[in-house]
gemmi code that builds the backbone of each chain (N, CA, C; Angstrom):
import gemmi

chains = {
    "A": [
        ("UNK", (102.466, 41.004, 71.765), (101.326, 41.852, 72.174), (101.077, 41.714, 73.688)),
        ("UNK", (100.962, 40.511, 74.222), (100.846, 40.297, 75.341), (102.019, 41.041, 76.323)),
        ("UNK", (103.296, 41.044, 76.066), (104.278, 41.400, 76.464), (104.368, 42.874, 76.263)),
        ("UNK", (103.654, 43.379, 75.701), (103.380, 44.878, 75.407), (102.525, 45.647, 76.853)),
        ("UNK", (101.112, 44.694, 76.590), (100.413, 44.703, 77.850), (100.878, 45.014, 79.131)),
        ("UNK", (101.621, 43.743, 78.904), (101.867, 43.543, 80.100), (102.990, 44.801, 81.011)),
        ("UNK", (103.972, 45.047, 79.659), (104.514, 46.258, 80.238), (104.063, 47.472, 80.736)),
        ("UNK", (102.660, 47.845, 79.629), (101.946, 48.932, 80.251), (101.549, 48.895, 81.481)),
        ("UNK", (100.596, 47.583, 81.476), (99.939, 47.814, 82.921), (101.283, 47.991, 84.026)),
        ("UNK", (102.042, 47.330, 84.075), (103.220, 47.688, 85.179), (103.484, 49.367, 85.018)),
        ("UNK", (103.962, 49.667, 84.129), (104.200, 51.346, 83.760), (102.495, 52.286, 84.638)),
        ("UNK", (101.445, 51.654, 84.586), (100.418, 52.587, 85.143), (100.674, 52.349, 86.869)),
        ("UNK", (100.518, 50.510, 87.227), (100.730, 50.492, 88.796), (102.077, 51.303, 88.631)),
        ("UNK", (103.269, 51.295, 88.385), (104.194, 51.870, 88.848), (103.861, 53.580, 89.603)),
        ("UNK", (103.174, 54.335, 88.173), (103.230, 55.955, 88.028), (102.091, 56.346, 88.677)),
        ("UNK", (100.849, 55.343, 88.632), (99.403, 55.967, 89.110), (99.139, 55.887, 90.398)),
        ("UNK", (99.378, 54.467, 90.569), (99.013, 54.173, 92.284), (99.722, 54.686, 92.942)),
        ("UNK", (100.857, 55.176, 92.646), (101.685, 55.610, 94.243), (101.355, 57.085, 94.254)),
        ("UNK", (101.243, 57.392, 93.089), (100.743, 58.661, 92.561), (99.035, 59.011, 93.873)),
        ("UNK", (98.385, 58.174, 93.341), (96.677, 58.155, 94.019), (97.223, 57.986, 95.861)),
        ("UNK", (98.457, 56.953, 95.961), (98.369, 57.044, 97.478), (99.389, 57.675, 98.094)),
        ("UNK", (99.836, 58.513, 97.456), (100.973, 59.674, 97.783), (100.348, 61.151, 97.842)),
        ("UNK", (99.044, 61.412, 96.609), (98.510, 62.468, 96.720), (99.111, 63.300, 97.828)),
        ("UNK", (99.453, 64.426, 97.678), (99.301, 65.702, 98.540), (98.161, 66.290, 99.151)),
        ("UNK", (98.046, 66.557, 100.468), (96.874, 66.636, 101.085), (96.194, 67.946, 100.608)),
        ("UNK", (95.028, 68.182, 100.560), (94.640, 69.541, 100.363), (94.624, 70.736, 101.085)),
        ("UNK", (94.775, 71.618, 100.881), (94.821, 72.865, 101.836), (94.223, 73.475, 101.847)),
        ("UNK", (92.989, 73.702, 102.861), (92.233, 74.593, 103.328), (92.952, 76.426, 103.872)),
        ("UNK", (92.811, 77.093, 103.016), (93.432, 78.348, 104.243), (92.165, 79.596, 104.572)),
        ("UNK", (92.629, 79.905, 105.462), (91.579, 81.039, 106.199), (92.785, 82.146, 106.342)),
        ("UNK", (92.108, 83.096, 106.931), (92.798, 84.694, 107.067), (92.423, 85.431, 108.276)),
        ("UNK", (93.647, 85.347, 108.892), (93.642, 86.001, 110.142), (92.786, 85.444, 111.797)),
        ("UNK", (92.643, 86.155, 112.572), (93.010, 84.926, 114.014), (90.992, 84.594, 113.754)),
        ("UNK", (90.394, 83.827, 112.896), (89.048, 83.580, 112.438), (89.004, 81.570, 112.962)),
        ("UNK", (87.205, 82.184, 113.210), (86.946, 80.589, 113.748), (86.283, 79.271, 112.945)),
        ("UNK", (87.033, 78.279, 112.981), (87.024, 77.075, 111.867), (85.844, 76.270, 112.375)),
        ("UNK", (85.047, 75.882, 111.683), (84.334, 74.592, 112.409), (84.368, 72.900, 111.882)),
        ("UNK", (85.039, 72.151, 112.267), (85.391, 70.424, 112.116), (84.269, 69.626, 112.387)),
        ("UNK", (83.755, 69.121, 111.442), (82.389, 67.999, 112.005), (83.116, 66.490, 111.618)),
        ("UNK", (82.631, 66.025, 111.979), (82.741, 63.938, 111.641), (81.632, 63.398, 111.953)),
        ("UNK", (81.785, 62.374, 111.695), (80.530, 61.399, 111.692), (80.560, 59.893, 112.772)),
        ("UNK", (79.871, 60.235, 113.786), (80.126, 58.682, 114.473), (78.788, 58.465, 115.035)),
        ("UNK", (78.846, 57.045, 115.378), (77.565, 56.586, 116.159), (78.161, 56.255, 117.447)),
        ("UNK", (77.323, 56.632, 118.379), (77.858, 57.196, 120.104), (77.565, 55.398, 120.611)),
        ("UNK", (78.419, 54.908, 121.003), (78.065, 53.683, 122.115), (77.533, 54.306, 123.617)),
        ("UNK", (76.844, 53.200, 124.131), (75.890, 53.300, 125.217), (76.632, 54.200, 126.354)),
        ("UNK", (78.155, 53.706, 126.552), (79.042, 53.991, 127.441), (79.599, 55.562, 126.941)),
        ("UNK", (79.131, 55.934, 126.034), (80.146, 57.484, 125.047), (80.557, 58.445, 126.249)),
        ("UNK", (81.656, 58.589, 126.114), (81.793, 59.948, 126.947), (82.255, 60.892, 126.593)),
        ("UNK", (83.130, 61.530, 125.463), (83.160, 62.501, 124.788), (84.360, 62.841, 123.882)),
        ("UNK", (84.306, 63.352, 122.858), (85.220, 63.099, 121.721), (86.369, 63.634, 121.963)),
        ("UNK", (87.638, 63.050, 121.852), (88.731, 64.638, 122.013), (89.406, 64.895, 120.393)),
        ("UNK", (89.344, 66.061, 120.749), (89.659, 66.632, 118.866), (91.150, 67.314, 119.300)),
        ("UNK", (91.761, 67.212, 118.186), (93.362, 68.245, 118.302), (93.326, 68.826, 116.670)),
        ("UNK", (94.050, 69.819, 117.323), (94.923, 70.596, 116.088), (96.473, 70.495, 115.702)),
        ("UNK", (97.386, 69.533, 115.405), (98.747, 69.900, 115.434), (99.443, 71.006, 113.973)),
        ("UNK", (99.932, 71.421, 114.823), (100.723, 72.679, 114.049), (102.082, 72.113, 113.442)),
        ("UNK", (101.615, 72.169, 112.000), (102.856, 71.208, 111.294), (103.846, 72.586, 110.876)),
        ("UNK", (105.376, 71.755, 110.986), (107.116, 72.207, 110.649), (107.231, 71.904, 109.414)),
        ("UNK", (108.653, 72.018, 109.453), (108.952, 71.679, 107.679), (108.751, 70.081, 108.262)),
        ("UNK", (108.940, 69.158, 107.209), (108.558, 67.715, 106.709), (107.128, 67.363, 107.950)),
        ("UNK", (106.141, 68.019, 107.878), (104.804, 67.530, 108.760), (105.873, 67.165, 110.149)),
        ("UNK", (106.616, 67.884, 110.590), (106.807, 67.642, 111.990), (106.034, 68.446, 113.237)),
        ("UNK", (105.550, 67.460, 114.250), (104.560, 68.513, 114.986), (105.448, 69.487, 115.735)),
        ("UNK", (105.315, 70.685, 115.447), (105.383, 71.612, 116.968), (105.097, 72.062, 117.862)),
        ("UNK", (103.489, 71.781, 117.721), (102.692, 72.147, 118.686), (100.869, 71.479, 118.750)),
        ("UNK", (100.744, 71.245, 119.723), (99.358, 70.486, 119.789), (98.583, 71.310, 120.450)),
        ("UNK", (97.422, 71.550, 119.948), (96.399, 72.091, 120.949), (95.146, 70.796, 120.941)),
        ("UNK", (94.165, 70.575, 122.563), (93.721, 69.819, 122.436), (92.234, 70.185, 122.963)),
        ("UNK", (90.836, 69.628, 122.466), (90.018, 70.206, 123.095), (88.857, 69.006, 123.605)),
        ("UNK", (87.976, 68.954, 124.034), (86.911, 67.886, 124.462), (85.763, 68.739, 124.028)),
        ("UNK", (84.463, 67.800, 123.465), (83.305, 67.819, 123.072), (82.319, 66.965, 123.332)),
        ("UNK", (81.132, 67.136, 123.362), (80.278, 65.975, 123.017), (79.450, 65.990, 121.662)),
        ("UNK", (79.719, 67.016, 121.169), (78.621, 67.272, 119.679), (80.188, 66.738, 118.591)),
        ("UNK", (79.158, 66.360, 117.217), (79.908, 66.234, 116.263), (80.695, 67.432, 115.395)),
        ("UNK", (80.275, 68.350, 116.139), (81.215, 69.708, 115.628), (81.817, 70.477, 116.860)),
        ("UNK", (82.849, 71.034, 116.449), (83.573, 71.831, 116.977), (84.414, 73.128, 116.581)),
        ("UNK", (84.306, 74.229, 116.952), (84.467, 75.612, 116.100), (85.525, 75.850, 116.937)),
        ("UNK", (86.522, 76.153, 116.295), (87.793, 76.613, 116.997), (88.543, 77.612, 116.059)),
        ("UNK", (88.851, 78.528, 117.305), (89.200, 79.985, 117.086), (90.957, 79.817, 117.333)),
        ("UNK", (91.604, 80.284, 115.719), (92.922, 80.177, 115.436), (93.600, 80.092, 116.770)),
        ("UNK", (94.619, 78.931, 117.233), (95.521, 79.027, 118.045), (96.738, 80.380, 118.127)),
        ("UNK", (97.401, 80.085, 116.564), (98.576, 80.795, 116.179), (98.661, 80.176, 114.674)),
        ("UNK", (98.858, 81.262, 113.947), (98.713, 80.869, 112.456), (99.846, 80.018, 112.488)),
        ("UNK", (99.401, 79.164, 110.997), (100.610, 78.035, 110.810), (99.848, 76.737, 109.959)),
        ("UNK", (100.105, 75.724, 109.639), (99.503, 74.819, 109.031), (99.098, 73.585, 109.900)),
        ("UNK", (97.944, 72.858, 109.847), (97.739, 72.117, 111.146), (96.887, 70.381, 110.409)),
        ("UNK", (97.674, 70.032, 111.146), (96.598, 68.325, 110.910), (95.656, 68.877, 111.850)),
        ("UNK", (93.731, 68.344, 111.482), (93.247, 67.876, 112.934), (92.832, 66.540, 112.448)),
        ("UNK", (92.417, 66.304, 114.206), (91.776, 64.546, 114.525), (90.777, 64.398, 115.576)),
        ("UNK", (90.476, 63.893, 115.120), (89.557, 63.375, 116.082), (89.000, 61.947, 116.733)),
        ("UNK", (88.810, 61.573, 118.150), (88.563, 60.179, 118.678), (87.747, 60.352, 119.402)),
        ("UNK", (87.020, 59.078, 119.735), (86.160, 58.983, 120.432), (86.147, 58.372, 121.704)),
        ("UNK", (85.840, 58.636, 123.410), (85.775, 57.871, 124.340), (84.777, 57.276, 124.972)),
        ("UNK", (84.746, 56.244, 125.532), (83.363, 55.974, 126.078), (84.487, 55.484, 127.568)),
        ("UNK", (83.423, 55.477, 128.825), (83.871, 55.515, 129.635), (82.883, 53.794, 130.290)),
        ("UNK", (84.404, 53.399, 130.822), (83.851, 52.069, 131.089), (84.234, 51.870, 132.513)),
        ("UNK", (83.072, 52.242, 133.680), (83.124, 52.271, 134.868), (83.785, 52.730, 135.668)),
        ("UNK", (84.593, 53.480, 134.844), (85.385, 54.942, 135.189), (86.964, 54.560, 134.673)),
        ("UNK", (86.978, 53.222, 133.766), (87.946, 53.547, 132.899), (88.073, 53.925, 130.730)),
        ("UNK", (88.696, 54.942, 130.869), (88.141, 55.612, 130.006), (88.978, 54.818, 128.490)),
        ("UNK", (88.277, 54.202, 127.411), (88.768, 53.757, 126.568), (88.692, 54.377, 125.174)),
        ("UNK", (89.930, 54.061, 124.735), (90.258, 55.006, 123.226), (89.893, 54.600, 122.038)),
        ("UNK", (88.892, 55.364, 121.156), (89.081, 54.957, 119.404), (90.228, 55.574, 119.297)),
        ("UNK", (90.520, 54.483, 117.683), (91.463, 55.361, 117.101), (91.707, 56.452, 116.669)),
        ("UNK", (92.242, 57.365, 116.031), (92.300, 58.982, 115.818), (91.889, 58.646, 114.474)),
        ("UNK", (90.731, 59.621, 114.102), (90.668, 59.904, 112.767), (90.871, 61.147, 112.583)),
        ("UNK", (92.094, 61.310, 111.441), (93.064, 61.891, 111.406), (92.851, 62.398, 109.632)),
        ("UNK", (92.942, 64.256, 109.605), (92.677, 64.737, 108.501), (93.622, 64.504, 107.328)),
        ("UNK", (94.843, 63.754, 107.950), (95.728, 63.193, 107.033), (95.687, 62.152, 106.044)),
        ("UNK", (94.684, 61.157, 106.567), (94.254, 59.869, 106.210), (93.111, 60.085, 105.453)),
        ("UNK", (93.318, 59.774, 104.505), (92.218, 59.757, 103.385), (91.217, 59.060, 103.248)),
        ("UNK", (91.432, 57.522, 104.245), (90.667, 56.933, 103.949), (89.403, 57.415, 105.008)),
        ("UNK", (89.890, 58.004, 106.507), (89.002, 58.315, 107.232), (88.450, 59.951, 106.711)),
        ("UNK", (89.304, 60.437, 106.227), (88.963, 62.377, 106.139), (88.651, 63.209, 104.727)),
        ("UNK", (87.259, 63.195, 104.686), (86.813, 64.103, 103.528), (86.975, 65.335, 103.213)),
        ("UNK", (87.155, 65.877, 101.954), (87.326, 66.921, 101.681), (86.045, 67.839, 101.292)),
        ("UNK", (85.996, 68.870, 101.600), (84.908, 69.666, 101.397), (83.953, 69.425, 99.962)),
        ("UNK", (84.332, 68.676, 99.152), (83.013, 68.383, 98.160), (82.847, 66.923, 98.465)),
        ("UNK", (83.365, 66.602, 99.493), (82.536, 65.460, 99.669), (82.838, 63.653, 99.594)),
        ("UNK", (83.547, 64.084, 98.760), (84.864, 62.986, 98.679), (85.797, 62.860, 99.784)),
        ("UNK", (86.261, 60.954, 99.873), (87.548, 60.957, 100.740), (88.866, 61.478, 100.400)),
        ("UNK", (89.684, 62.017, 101.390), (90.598, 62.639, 100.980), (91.062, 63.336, 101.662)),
        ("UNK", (92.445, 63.266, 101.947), (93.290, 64.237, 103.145), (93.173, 65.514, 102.880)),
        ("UNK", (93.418, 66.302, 104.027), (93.178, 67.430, 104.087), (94.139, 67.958, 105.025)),
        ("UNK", (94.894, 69.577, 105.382), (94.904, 70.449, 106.031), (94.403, 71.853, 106.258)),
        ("UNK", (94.442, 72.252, 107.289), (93.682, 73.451, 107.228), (95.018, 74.568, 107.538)),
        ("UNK", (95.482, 76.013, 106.500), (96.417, 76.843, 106.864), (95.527, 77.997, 107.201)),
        ("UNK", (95.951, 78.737, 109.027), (95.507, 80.021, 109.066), (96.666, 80.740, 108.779)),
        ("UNK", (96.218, 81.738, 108.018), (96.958, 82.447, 107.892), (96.832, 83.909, 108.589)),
        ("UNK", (98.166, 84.823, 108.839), (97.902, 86.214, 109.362), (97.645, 87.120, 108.562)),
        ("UNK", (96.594, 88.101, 109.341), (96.104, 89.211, 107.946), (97.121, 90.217, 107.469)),
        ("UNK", (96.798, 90.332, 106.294), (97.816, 91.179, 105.662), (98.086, 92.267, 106.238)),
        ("UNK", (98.984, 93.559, 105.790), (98.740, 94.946, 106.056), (98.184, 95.603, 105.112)),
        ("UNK", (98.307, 96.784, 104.971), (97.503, 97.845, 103.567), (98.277, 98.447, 103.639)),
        ("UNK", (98.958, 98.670, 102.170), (100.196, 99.992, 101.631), (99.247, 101.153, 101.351)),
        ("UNK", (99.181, 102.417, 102.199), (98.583, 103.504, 101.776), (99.622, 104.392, 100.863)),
        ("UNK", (100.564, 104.396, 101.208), (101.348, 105.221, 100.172), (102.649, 105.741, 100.925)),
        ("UNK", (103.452, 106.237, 99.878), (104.785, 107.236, 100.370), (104.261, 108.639, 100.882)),
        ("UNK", (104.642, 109.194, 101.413), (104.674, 110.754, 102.303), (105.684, 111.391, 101.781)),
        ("UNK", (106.047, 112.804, 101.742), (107.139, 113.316, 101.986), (107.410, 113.969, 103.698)),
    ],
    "B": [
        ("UNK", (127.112, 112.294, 102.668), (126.000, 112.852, 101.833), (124.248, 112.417, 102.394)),
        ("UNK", (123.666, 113.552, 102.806), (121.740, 113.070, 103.182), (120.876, 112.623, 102.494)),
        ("UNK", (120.300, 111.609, 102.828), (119.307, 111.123, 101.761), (118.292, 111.426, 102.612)),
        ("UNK", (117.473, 112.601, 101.937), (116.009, 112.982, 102.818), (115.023, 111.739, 103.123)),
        ("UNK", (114.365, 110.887, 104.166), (113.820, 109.666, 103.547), (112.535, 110.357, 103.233)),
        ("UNK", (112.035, 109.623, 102.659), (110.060, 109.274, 102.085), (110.130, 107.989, 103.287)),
        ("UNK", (108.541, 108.457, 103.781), (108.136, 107.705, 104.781), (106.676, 106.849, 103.707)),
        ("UNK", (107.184, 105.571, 104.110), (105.752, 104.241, 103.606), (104.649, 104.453, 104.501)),
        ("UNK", (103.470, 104.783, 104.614), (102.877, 104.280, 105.553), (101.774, 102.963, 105.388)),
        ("UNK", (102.100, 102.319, 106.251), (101.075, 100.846, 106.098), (99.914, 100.979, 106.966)),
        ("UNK", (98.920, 100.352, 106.858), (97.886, 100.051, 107.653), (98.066, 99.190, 108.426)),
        ("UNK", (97.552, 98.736, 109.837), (98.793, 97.782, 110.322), (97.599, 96.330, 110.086)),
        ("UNK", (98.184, 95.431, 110.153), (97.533, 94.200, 110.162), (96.391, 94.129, 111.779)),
        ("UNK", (95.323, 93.362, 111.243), (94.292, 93.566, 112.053), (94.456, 92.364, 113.216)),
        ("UNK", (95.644, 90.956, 113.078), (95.639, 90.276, 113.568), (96.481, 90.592, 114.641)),
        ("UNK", (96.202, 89.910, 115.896), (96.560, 90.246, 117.444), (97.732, 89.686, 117.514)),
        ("UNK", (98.602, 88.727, 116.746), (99.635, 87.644, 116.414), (101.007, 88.679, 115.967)),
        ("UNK", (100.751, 89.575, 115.545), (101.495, 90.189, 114.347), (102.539, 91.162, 115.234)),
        ("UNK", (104.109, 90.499, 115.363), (105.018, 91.220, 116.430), (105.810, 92.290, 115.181)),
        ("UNK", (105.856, 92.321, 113.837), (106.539, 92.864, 113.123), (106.373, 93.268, 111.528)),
        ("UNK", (106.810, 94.232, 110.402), (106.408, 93.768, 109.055), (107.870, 93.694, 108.577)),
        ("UNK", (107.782, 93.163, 107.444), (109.011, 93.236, 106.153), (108.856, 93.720, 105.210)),
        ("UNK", (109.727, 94.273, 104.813), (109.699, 95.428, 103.335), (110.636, 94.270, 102.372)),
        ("UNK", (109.974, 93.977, 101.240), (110.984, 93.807, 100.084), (110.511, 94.817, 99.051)),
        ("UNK", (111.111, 94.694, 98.038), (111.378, 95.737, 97.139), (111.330, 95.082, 95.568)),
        ("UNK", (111.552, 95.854, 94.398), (112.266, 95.600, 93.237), (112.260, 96.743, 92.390)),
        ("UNK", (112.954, 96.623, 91.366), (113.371, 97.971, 90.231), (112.026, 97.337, 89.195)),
        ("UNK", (111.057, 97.625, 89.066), (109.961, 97.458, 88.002), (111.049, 97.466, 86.173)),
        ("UNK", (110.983, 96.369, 85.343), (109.440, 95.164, 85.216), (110.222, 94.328, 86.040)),
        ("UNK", (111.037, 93.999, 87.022), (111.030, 92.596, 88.105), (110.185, 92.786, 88.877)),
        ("UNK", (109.596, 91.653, 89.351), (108.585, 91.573, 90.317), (109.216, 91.146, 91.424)),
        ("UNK", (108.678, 91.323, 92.600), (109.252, 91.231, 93.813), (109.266, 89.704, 93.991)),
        ("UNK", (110.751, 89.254, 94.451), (110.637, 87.964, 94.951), (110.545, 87.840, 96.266)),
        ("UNK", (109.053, 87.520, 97.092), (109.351, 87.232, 98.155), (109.727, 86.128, 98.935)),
        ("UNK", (110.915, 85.596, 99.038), (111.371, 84.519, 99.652), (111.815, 85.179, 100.764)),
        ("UNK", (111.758, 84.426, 101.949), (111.838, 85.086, 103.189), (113.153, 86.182, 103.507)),
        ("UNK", (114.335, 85.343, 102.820), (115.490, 86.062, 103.283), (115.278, 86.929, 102.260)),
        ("UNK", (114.648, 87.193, 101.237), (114.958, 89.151, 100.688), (113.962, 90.080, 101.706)),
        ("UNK", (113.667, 89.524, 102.657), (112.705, 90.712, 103.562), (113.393, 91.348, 104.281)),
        ("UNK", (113.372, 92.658, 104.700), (113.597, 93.371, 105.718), (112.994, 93.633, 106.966)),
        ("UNK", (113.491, 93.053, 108.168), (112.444, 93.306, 109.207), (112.624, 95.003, 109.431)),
        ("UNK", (111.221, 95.231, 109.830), (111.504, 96.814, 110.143), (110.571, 97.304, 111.459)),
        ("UNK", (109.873, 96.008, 112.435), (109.851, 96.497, 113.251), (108.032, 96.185, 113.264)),
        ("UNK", (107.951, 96.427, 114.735), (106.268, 96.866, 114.763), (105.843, 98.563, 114.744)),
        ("UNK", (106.052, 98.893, 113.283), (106.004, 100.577, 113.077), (104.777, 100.293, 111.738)),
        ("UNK", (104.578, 101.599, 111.763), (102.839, 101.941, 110.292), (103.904, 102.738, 109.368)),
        ("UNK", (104.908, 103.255, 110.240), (105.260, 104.902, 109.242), (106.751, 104.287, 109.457)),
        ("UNK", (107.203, 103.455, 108.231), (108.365, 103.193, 107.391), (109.563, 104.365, 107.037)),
        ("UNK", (109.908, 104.364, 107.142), (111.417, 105.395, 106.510), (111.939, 105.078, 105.631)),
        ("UNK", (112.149, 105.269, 104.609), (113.043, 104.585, 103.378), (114.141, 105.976, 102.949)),
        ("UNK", (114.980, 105.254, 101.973), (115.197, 103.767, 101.805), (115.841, 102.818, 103.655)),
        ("UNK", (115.514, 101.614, 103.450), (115.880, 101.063, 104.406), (117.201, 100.707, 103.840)),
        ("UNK", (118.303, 99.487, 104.889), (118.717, 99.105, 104.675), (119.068, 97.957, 103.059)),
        ("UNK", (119.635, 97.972, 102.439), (119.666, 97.388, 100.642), (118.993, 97.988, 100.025)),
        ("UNK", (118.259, 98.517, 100.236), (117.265, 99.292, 99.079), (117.561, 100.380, 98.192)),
        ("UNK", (117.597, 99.949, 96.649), (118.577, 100.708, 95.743), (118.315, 102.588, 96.121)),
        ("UNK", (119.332, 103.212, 95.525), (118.512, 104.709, 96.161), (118.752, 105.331, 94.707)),
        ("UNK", (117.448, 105.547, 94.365), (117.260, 105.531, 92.695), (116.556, 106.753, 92.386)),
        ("UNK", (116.278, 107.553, 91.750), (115.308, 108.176, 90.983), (114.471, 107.587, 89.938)),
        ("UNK", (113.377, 107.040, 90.391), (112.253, 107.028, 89.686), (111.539, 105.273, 90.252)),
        ("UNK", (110.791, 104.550, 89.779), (109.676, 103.786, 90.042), (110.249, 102.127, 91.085)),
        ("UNK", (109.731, 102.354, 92.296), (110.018, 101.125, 92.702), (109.124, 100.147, 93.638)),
        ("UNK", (109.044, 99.169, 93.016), (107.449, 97.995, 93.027), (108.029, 98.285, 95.204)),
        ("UNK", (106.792, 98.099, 95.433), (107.113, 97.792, 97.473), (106.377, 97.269, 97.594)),
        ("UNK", (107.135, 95.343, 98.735), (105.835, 94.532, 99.266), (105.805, 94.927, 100.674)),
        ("UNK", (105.116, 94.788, 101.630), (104.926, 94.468, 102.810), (104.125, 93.136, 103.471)),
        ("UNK", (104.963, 92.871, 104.472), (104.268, 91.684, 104.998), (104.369, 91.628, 106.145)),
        ("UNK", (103.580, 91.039, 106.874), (103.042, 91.036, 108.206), (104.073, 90.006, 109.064)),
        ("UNK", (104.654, 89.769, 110.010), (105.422, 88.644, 110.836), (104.881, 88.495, 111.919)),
        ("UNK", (104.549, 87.231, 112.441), (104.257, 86.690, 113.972), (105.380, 85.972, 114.625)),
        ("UNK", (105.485, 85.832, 115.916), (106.579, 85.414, 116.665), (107.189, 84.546, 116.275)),
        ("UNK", (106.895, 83.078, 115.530), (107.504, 82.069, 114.938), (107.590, 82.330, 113.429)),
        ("UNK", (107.779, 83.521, 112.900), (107.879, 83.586, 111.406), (106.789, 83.524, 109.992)),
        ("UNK", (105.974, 83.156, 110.768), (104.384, 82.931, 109.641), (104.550, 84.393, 109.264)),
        ("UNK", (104.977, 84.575, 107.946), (104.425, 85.721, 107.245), (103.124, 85.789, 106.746)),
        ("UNK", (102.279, 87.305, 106.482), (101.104, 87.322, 105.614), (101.833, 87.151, 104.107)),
        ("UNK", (100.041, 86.891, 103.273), (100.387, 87.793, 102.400), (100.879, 88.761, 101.846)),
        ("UNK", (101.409, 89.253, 101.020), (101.998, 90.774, 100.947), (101.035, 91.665, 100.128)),
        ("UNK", (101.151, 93.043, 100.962), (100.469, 93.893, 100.454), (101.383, 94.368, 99.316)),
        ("UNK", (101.176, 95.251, 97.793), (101.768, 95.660, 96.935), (101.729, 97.000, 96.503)),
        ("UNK", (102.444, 97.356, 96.550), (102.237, 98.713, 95.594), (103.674, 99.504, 94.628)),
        ("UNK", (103.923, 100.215, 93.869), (104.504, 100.951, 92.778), (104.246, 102.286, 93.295)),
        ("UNK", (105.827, 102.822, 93.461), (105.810, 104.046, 93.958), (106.670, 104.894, 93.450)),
        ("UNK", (106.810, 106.500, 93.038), (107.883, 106.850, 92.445), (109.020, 107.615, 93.615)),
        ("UNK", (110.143, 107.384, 93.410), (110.663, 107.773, 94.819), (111.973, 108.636, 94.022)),
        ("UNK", (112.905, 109.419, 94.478), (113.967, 110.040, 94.090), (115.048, 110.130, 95.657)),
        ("UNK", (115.378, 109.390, 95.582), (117.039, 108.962, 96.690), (117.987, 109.624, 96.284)),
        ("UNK", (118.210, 110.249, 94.599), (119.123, 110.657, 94.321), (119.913, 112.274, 94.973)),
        ("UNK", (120.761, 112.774, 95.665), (120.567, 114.077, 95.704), (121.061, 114.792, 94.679)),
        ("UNK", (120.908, 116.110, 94.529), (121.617, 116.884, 93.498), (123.640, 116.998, 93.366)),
        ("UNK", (123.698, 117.002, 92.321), (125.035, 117.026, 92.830), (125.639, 118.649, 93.289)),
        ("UNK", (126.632, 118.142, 93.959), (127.425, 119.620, 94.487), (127.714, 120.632, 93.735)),
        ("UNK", (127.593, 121.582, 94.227), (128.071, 122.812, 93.683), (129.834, 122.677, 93.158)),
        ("UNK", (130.227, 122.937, 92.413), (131.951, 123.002, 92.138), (132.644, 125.029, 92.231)),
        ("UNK", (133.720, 124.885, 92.171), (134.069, 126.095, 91.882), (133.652, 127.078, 92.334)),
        ("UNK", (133.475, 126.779, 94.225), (133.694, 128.243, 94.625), (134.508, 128.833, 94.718)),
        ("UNK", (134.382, 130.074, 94.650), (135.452, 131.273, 95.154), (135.298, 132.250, 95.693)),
        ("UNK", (136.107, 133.188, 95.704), (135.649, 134.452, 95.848), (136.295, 135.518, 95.439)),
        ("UNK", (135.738, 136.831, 94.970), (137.013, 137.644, 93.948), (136.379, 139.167, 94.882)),
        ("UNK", (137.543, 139.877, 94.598), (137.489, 141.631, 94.868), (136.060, 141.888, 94.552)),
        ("UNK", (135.580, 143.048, 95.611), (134.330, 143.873, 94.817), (134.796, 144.675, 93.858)),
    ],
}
model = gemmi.Model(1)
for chain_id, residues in chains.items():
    chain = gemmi.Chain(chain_id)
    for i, (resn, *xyz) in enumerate(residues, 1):
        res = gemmi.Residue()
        res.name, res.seqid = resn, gemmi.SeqId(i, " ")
        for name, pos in zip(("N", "CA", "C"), xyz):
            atom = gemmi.Atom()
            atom.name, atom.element = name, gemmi.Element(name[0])
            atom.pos, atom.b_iso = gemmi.Position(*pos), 0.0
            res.add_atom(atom)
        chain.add_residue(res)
    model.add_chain(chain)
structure = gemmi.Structure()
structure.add_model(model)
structure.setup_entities()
């Protein structure tokens, strides 16, 4: 019996956990060149000087092709489609220390443990814009 | 031999991105597979010409997608529609001649 157990529980870590930390990220998509808005959550140190957020535009296997990058000081930021395509964003924080400027780490919509998904839960995410369709009116002669 | 075309016309996509569309096709009940390589590029045009290039030339019902292309390949969605078309022409006349009045 014990040896029964014991096999199961190995059979669940084997199939579940890699399963829970392999998850596939979720996909947000929008339609056509429309503007997104990204919030996070931080508490500003004395020194804060302002967040920089990116968008990378993921290839086949999440390879980047392209980065766009922007600066803020609010916890949101609305950004109007680069070029459709599928994109990690991130975001860090700087504070400026007597005019040298020091880095948080990126919290990154990939990482689950830092990036929630729209109901609220942790959990990776991407966002796909997509281009707007056309409209078939019909054949002519 | 002329194949009169039937012209598609599309609405064009509203996005500023959009350098081209693709036509795929199918013979109804198949549904159109759109995987990239059955598309036809046909250009930044509204008013289509058919049949295009592969496109069976049939008398009677054939499913048409269209989709939108931007410079690096991001297709739209595809628009759909079922259309009845006739590619076929009549066949030739045989057995002319000509005899005494």
């Amino acid at each position: 019996m014990k040896k029964m157990l014991r096999k199961v529980s190995l059979i669940i870590i084997l199939v579940v956990i890699p399963s829970m930390i392999f998850a596939q990220p979720v996909i947000y998509p929008y339609t056509g060149r429309v503007n997104v808005t990204f919030g996070w959550d931080h508490n500003k140190d004395a020194n804060f000087d302002h967040y920089e957020f990116e968008v990378k535009r993921l290839g086949i296997n999440d390879t980047v092709v392209e980065i766009f990058t922007y600066g803020t000081l609010n916890l949101t930021i609305v950004i109007l489609r680069p070029r459709a395509g599928t994109y990690e964003a991130r975001v860090r924080a700087i504070n400026n220390s007597q005019g040298t400027f020091i880095y948080s780490d990126w919290c990154s919509s990939l990482n689950p443990a830092c990036a929630k998904l729209k109901t609220g839960i942790n959990g990776a995410w991407k966002v796909r814009w997509k281009i707007s369709a056309p409209l078939i009116i019909g054949p002519i002669d | 031999m002329y194949i009169k075309p039937k012209f598609l016309n599309i609405g064009a996509s509203t996005d500023p991105d959009v350098v081209g569309y693709k036509i795929y096709w199918s013979i109804p009940p198949v549904v159109i597979d759109f995987s990239p390589v059955n598309g036809v590029n046909v250009g930044l045009i509204t008013k289509i010409a058919l049949p295009v290039v592969g496109m069976p030339t049939i008398d009677g019902e054939l499913n048409i997608g269209v989709t939108a292309v931007d410079d690096v390949g991001n297709e739209s969605d595809p628009a759909q529609g079922t259309f009845p078309f006739d590619f076929i022409p009549p066949s030739s006349p045989t057995g002319l001649s000509v005899s005494d009045v």
